[in-house]
N, C-alpha and C positions, 0 to 999 in steps of 0.2 A: 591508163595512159596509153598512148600510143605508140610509141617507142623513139621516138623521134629524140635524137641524141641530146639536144638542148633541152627535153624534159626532166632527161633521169642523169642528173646532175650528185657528185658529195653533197652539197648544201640540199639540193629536196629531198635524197635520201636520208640525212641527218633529220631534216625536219619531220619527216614522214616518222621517223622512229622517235622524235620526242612527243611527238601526239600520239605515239602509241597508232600509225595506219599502216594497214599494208597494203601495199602497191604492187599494183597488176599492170605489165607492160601488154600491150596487144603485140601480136606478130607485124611485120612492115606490110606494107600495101593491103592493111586489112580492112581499115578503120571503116569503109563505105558500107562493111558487114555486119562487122562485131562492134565497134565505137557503143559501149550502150547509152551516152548522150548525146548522143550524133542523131538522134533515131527521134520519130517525132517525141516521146516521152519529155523532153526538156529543151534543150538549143533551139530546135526549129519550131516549139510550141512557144518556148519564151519569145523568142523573136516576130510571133503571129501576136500576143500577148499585146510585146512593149508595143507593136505598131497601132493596134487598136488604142490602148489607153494616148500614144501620140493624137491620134487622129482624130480623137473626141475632144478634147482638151485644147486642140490647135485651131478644131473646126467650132467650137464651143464659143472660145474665146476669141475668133480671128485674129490671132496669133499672123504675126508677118515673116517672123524670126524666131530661130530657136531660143527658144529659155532654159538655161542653163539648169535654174532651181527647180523650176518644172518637171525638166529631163531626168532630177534625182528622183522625185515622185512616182514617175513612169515605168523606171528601171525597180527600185521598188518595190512597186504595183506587182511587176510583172513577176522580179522572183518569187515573191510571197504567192503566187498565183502557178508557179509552175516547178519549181525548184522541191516539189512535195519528195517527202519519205516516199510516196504510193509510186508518184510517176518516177523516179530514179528505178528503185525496183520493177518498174513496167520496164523501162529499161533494160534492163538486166534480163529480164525474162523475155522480151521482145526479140534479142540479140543471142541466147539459148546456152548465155554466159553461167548464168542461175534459172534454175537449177539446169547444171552443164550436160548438156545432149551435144556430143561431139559427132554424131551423125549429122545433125544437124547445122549445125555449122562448119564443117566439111564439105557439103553441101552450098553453102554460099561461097568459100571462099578457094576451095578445091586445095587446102591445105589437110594432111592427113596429122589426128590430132591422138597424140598416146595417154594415157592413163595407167599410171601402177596400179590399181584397186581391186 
């Protein structure tokens, strides 16, 4: 998460601990660095994704107007297509989150990063 106060909320923490997740805040003004679905792995590859299956579909069909039903289709298409186990962990490893190279990410964000180990 990114730390942004309206994220990390009693109620998401609560939920977070009945699934049994733990929640990793990013530092503030990081996300452009470390976000690791920020990063092509996911957000910006689903978003290249939905637009394609849009534009086949629309251009296919000559479509004039959004379709609603369609648009679930699309959406989707698109998580099933990008939202993988593989690319989340690109992610993560992309970002140098996992496995953690704080030289590395010091490096992007010019934030000095401690470890007890």
């Amino acid at each position: 998460m990114d730390g942004r106060g309206s994220h990390v909320t009693n109620e998401t923490i609560e939920q977070a601990k009945e699934f049994a997740l733990d929640m990793i805040t990013l530092p503030f003004h990081t996300s452009h660095a470390l976000h690791p679905l920020d990063i092509m792995a996911c957000f910006k590859l689903f978003k290249i994704v939905f637009q394609r299956e849009r534009n086949t579909t629309m251009f296919s069909k000559y479509y004039v107007e959004l379709d609603k039903i369609a648009s679930i289709g699309w959406v989707d298409r698109a998580l099933d297509q990008t939202f993988t186990r593989k690319n989340i962990m690109s992610g993560f490893k992309g970002t140098r989150i996992w496995p953690l190279n704080p030289r590395a990410m010091e490096e992007k964000t010019s934030l000095s990063i401690y470890t007890q180990w």
